[in-house]
C-alpha positions in Angstrom: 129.1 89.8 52.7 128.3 86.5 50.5 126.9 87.0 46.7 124.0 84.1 46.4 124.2 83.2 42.9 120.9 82.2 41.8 120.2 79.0 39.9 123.5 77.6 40.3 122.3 74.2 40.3 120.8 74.5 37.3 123.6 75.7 35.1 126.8 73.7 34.3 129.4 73.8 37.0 132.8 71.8 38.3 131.2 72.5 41.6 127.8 71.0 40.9 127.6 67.3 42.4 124.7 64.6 40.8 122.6 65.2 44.3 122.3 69.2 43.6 121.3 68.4 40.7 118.4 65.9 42.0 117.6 68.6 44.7 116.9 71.2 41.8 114.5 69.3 40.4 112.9 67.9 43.4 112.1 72.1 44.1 110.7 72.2 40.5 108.6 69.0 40.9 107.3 69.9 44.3 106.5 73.6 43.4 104.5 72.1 40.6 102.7 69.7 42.6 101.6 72.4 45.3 100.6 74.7 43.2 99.2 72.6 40.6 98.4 69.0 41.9 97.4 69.5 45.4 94.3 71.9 44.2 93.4 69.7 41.7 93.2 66.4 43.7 91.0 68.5 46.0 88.9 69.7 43.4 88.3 66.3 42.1 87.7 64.2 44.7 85.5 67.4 46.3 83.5 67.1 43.3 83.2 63.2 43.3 82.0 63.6 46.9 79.4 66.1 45.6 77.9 63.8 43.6 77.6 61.2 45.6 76.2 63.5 48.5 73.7 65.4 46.0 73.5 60.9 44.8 72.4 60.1 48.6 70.2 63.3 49.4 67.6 62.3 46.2 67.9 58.6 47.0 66.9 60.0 50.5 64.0 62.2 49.4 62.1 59.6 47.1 63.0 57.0 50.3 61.3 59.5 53.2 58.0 61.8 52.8 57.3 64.7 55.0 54.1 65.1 57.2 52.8 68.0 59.3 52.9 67.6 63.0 51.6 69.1 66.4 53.4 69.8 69.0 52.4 68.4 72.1 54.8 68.8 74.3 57.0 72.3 75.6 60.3 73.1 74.1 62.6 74.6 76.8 62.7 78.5 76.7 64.9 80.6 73.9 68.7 81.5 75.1 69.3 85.0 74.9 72.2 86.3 73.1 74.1 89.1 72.6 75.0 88.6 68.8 71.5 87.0 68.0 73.0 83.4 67.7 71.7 80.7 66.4 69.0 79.0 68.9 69.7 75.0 69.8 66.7 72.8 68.9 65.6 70.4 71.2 63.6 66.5 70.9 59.8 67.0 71.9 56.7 65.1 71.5 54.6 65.6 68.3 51.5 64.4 66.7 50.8 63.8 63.4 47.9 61.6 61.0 49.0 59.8 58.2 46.3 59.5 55.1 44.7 55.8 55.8 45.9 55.6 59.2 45.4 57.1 62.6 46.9 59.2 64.6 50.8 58.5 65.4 53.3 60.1 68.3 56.7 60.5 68.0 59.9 63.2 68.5 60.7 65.6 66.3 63.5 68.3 66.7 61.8 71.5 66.9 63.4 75.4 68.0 63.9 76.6 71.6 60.4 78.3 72.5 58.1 76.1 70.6 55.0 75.6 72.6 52.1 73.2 72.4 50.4 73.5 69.7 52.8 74.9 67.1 53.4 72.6 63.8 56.4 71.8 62.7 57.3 68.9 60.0 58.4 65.2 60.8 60.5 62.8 57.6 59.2 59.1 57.8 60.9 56.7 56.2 58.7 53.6 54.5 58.0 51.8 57.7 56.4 54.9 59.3 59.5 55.6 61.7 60.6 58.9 62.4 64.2 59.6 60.6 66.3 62.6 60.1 65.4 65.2 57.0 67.2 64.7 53.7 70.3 66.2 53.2 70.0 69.7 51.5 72.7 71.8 49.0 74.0 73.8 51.7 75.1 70.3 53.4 75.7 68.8 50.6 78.5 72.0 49.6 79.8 71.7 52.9 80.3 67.9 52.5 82.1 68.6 49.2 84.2 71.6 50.5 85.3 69.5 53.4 86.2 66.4 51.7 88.0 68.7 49.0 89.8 71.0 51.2 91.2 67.5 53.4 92.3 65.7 50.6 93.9 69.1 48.8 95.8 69.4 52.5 96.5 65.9 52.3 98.5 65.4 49.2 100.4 68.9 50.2 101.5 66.9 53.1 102.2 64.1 51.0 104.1 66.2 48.5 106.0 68.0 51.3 107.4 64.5 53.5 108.3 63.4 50.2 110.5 66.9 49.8 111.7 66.4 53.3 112.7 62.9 52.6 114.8 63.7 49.2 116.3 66.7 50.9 118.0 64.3 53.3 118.8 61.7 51.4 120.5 64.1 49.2 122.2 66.2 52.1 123.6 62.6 53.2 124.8 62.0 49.6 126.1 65.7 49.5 128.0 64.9 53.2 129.4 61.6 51.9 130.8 63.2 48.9 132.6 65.7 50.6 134.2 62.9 52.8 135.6 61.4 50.0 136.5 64.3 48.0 138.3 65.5 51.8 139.8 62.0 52.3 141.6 62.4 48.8 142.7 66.2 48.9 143.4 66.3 52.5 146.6 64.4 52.4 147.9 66.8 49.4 146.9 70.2 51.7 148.8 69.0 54.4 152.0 67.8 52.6 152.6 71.6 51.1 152.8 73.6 54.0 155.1 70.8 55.5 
């Protein structure tokens, strides 16, 4: 049967102690940071990591060149799948000529099902070694969304312990305030029904 009053803590009131007051704006403050800061470290340090991925991937690409490659070896059989999945790729022997130099054998990761034969594309880096490709956008984006999304999830967690934290300290203030307040009145209760 209680009225809430809203905003209490805001306006000027004999009931309202220095810690309501604190609490108030710790709600406004924190609010402000969730809705506002939280996104925004996210979207900043997302983007940073963007360019530093999209930074990396070109570094990568005038690092590494790409030659054509046989097969020479029998990828193990596709996996059937009732939604059409996605097929794993699997390390196989490949064959490939570099211009100048003769023929070279390595791995390369190629699709379930490949047969001897096929051609598919190996990355070398500058010492003729077999490396992984270059990054492209869509890992890139998902590098950035990741590294965004964790540090926007981050500072909310941040933002929310620190809530947490001032909402007890305050509550302890609040409790010890009311002690006082008790120890003081109490005597004067008690002495007028005597």
């Amino acid at each position: 049967m209680g009225t809430r009053v809203r905003g209490w803590r805001w306006r000027p009131n004999p009931l309202r102690r220095r810690c309501d007051v604190v609490e108030a704006w710790t709600v406004l403050v924190v609010a402000v940071l969730l809705c506002v800061g939280a996104p925004l470290a996210g979207l900043v340090t997302g983007w940073q990591a963007y360019d530093a991925a999209r930074d990396a991937a070109a570094e990568q690409r005038a690092e590494r060149h790409r030659v054509r490659a046989e097969v020479t070896e029998r990828a193990p059989a596709a996996i059937p799948t009732a939604t059409g999945g996605k097929q794993p790729s699997y390390w196989v022997a490949v064959r490939w000529t570099e211009p100048g130099e003769g023929a070279r054998t390595g791995e390369a990761r190629v699709p379930a099902g490949t047969r001897p034969g096929d051609h598919t594309h190996v990355w070398l880096d500058e010492a003729g070694r077999t490396v992984a490709a270059p990054a492209d956008s869509t890992a890139i984006w998902q590098q950035a969304l990741a590294v965004g999304g964790c540090t926007a999830g981050g500072a909310a967690a941040v933002v929310l312990a620190g809530h947490f934290v001032v909402r007890r300290v305050a509550l302890r203030h609040r409790m010890a305030e009311w002690e006082r307040e008790w120890a003081r009145t109490g005597p004067e209760w008690g002495r007028r029904w005597a």
